[in-house]
N, C-alpha and C positions, 0 to 999 in steps of 0.2 A: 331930609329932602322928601316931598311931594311927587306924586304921581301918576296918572291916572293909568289903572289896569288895561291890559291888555285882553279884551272878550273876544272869546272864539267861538263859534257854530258850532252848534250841539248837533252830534252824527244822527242823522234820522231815515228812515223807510224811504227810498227814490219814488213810490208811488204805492197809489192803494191799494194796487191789484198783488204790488211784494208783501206788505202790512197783512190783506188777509189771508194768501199763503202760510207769513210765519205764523199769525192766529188760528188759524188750521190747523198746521202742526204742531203747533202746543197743546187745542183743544184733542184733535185725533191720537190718540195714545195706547196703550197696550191695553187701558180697561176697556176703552170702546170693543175691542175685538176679543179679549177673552172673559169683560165683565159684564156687557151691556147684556151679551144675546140667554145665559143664565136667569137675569136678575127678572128679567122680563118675563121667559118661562116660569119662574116659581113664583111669578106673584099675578097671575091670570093672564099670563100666554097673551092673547091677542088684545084681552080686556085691558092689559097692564098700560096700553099703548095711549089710552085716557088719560091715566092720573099723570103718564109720564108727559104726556102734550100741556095738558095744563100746569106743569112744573117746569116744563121750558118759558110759559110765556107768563104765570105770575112769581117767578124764584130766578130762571136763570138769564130770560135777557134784560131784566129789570139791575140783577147785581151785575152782570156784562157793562151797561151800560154806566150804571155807577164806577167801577172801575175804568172803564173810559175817562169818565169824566176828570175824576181825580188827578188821572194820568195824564192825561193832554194839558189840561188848565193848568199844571205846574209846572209843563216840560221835563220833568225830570223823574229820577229812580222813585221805587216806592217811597225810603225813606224819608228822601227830600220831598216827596209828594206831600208826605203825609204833615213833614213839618211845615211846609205851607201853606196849607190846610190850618195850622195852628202847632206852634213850636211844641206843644205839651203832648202831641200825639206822635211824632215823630219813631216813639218807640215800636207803634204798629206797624212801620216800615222796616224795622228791623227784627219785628219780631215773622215779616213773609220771610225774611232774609232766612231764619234761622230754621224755618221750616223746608226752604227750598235745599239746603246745604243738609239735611239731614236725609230728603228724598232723592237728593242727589247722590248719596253713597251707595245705594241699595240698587235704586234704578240701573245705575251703568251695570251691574253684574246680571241682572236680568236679560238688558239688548246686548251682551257677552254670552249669556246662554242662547240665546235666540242667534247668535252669529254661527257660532259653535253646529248646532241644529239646521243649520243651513244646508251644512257639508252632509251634518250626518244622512239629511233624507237621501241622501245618492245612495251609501253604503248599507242605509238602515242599519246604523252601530250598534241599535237599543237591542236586535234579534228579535226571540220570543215575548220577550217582557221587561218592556218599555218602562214599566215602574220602579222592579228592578235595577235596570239602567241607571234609571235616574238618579235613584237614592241612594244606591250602594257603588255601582261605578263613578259616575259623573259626579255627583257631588260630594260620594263619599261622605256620607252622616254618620257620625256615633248611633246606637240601638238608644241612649238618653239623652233628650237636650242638654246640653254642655256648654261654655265656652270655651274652645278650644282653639291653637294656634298651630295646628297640623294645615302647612298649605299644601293645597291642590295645584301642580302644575298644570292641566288642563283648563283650568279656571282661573290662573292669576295672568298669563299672560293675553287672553283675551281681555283680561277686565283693561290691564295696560296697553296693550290696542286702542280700546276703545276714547280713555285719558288721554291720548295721544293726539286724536283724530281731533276730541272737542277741543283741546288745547289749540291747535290749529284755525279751524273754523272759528273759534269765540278772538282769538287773536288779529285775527283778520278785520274786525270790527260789526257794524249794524248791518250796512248795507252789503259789502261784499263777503260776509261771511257769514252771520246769521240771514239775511235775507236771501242770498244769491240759495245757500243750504238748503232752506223751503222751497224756494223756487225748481229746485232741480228736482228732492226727492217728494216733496206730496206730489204733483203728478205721478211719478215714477211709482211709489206706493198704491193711489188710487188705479192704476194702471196692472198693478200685479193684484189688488185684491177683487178686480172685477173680473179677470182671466181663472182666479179659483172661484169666486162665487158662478162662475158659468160652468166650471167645469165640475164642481163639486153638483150643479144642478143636473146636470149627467149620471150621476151617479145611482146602480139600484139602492130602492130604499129614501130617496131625495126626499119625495114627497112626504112620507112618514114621519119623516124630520119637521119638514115645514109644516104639518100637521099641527103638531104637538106644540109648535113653539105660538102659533096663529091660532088655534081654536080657542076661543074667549070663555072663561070663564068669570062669568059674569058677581058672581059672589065674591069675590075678590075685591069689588069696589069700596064693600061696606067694610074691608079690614082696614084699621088704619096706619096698620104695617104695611100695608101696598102702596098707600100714598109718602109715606117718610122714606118709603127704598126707592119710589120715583124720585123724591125729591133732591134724597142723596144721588142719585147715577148722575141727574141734570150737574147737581153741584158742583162734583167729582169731574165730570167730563168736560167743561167748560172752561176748565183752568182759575175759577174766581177763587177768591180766597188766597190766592199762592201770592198776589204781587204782580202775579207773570204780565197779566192785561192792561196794567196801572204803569208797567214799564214800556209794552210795546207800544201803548197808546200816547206814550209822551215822543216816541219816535216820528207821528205822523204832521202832516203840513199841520199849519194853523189852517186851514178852509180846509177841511177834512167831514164826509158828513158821518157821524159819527155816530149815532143810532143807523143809519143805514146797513154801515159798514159790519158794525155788530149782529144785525138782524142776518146778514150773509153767515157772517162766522157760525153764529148758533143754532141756523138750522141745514148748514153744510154741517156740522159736527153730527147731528137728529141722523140726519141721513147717509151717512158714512156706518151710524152705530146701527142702522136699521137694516144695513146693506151688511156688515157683520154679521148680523142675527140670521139672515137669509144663508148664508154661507157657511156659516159657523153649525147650524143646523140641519141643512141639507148632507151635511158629510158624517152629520152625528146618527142622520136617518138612518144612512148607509152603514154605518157602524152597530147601528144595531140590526138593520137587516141582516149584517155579516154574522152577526153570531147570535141569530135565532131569537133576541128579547127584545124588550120593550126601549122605546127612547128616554123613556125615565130613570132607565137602569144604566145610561149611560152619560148623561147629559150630567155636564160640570161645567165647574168654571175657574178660571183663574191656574197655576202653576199644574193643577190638575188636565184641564183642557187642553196648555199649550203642550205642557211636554210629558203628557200621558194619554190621551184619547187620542190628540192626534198624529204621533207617531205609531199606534195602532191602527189607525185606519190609512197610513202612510203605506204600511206593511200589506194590507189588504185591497187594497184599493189601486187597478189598474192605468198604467201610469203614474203610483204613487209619491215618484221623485218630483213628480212636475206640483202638485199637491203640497209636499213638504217644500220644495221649493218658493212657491209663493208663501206659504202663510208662514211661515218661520222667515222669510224675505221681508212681507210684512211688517211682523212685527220687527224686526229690525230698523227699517225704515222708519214705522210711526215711532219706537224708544227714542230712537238718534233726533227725531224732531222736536219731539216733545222734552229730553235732556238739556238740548239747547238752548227752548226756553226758561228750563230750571236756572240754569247756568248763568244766561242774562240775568237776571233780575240781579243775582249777587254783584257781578262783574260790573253792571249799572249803579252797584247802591255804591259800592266800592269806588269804583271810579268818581262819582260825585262828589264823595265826601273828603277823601283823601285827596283827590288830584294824581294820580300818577300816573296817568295814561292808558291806553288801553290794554297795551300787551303787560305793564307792569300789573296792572288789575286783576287780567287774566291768570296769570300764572301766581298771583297772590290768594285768587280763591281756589283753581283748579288743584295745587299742589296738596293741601291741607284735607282735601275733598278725596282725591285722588290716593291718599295715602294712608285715609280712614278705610277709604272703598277696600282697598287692596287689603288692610292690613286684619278687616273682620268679614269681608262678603268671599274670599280668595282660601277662606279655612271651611275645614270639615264642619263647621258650627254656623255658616254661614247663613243658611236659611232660616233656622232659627231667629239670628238675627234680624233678618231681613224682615219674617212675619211678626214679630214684637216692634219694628220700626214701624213697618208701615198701617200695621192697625193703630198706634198709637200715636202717629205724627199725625194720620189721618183724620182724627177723632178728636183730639185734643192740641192739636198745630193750627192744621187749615180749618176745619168749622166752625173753634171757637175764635181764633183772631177773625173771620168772616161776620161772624155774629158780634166781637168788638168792637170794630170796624162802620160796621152799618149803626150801631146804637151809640159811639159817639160823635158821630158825623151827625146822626138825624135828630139826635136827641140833646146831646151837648153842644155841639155846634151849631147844630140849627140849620144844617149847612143844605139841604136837598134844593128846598127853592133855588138856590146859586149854582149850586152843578146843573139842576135842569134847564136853565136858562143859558150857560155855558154853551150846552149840547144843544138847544133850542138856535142858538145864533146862526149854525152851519148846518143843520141836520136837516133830513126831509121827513124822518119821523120824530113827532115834538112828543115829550116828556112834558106830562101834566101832574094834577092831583092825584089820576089813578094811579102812575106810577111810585109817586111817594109815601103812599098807600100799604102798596104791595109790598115796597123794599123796608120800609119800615116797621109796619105790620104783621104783613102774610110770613115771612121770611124769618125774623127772629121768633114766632113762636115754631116753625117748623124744626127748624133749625136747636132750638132750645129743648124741646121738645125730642130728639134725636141726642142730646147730649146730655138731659140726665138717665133718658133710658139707657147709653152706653153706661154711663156712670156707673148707674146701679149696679149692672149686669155686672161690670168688673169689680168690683166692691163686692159683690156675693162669691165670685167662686173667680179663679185667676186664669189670668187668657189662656184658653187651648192646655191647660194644666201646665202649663211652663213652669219650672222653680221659680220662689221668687228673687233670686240671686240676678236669674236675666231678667224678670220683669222690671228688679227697682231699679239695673241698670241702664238696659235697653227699652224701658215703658215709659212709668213715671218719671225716673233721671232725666232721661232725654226732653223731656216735657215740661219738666222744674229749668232745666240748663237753660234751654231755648228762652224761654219767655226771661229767665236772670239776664243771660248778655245782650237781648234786646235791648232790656230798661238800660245795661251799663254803657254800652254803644252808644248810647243815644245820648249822652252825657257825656261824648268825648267832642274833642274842639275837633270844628270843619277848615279845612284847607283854607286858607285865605285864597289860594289863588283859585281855586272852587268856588267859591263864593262872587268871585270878580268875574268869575267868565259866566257864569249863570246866573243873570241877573233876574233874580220874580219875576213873571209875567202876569203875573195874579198877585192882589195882595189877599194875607189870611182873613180864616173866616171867625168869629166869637158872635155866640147868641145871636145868629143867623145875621150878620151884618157884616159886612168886609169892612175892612180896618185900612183907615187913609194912605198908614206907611207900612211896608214891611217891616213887623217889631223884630228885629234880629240885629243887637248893636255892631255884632261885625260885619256883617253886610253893608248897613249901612254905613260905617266907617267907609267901607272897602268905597261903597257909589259915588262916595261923599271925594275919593280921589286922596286920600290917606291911607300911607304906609309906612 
């Protein structure tokens, strides 16, 4: 018996103004705030603010908008994106997948510690010595990297909090639960972090801070370390590479203007991370006003910053619960947003390909996620973990599938003229030659260029002296694994009834020319009204 399928309305963003919210809170994350306002200081303070402008506008709204494009013209998850695009790429959608489910384990223990720290600034838990604290109460670390399955009750049941909450929100669906979620907490967020950047600008010492983070050094320019650490924060900060953009961009209308929109996103991200750096610095001033040295002697960044400098200047600093209350609030806020885009993209890829709905999706990818998180971020060994996760998914997940990505779409497929005229049809900012240029050019030698230097560097001597029992597990492993169940995913059969309700809206691209029919025999079955 014949029949023709049943197509249902693919859940999408109620309006532009939700779309760039969530894009906000995906882009605004915890590196903005404890990564951006460092990376800028050590690589000429004020100067740095050049090479970082011109990597926003020849690297990262160029790849923004290429992941638009992708993502809109196919309607659908990276995967399906990509195999629309051309069925033989496919795997590049699954290989954001596997990058996302990996920075998904780590991250929720992070916005768990960051919850944790909320409370503490009332009590100041840390006392004297905040590092102390950290390492030996709070996370309780072995004296040598280890793997170890000693759980921390301090730390497993926030992490399970937090699994709980996105289970929730991702369950709910696009609009009322990833969307409505930005909607509430970026305001909310940008709203506590301009209350301590004012208040931290109160503080003695304020100025000393902003001094040091602003006075340009101009020699800086000619290093070309300066420009590949601009280029990386742009890239990092942006969300490209993950999937994330390719998925929320298939959420938005068809008449959507979509370089506009992106132009909003990237330089509200610029200036969230700039408003970081003012705040993050002003408190750093006062931290070293408080104890008589220099701001160089104090000025950090990352798991250092959050939850050692500035529980120090919590303790010192008058008012200082109102202080730890925002930026540990913060960060909480931007984790839980930016998570949730991790989260989507799986739950999208999933949902497309399988058909099972949204909550079945949900608790298909969140369990598995959820139960790695708990089962290695929730032990005494956990950081360890975590720092061999995230340099290495970092490095060899997101930059190089980024840099695949762009080379065989521009170069294999020939595809940029088609995405630019895609974005061109509805857009008020038009995508030309120069842009195909940049993203095909400028972009992978930076990018290339940044990834045999990591190479090397880890190839000579081993990350942060770790054994290599956790590197081949937690570095390389994770990195060989990922990119293996990309390719094998991508080789399993699609849902027929996925296939019926998501019909092409674009056909694929080969040697820059779209192809009459969609070449995908079950699809085509399925349109054709056979079952």
């Amino acid at each position: 018996m014949s029949k023709t399928p049943t197509r249902t309305q693919r859940e999408g963003f109620s309006s532009r103004r939700v779309f760039i919210f969530a894009a906000i809170g995906s882009a605004v994350g915890l590196g903005n705030i404890w990564r951006f306002p460092y990376v800028a200081y050590d690589n000429g303070g004020g100067a740095f603010l050049i090479p970082y402008l011109v990597a926003l506008l020849t690297a990262g709204l160029p790849i923004l908008f290429f992941d638009y494009a992708i993502g809109h013209r196919a309607r659908a998850s990276s995967p399906l994106a990509f195999r629309r695009l051309n069925r033989k790429t496919e795997f590049i959608g699954w290989w954001h997948m596997g990058v996302n489910f990996i920075i998904a384990i780590y991250y929720a223990a992070i916005i768990a510690w960051a919850a944790r720290y909320t409370f503490f600034s009332f009590n100041q838990a840390w006392g004297d010595d905040p590092q102390g604290f950290f390492f030996k109460e709070f996370l309780q670390i072995p004296d040598t990297p280890a793997l170890t399955f000693d759980f921390v009750p301090g730390i497993l049941f926030p992490i399970l909090l937090i699994w709980v909450l996105l289970a929730i929100v991702m369950s709910l669906g696009v609009q009322k639960g990833v969307g409505q979620a930005n909607v509430v907490f970026i305001p909310v967020l940008l709203i506590m972090f301009l209350l301590l950047v004012l208040y931290s600008l109160t503080l003695p010492g304020a100025s000393a801070g902003l001094d040091a983070l602003f006075t340009p050094d101009w020699s800086a320019l000619t290093k070309p370390e300066v420009w590949v650490a601009a280029y990386g924060q742009i890239f990092f900060s942006l969300s490209v590479g993950f999937g994330i953009m390719v998925t929320y961009a298939s959420y938005l209308k068809q008449k959507s203007d979509l370089s506009g929109t992106g132009a909003v996103v990237g330089f509200a991200n610029s200036s969230f991370e700039l408003l970081a750096g003012i705040g993050v610095f002003a408190a750093l001033g006062f931290m070293a006003s408080a104890a008589g040295t220099e701001v160089s002697e104090v000025a950090t960044s990352g798991l250092g910053l959050a939850f050692i400098a500035f529980p120090t200047i919590i303790s010192q600093a008058p008012g200082g619960a109102i202080i730890g209350f925002l930026f540990f609030g913060s960060l909480l806020f931007a984790g839980f947003t930016s998570i949730i885009s991790v989260i989507e993209v799986m739950v999208a890829g999933i949902e497309d390909k399988f058909s099972l709905g949204r909550v079945r999706s949900t608790w298909l990818v969140i369990l598995p996620i959820a139960t790695l998180s708990v089962l290695f971020m929730s032990t005494t060994s956990g950081i360890f973990v975590l720092d061999i996760l995230d340099n290495f998914i970092n490095q060899f997940g997101i930059l190089t599938v980024g840099l695949l990505s762009i080379i065989v779409v521009a170069y294999l497929l020939r595809g940029l003229p088609i995405l630019a005229d895609h974005v061109n049809e509805r857009s008020s900012l038009k995508l030309g030659r120069i842009w195909m240029v940049l993203l095909a050019v400028i972009t992978p030698l930076i990018l290339g260029y940044s990834l045999i230097n990591t190479l090397i560097s880890l190839l000579q001597e081993p990350y942060e002296g770790y054994p290599d029992q956790l590197l081949n597990i937690f570095g390389w492993g994770m990195v060989a694994l990922v990119l293996l169940a990309a390719i094998v995913v991508s080789f399993l059969p699609w849902s027929t009834r996925s296939r019926a309700a998501l019909t092409p809206p674009a056909p694929p691209i080969s040697g820059g020319k779209v192809q009459g029919d969609y070449q995908d025999p079950a699809a085509n079955q399925l349109l054709k009204g056979d079952s």
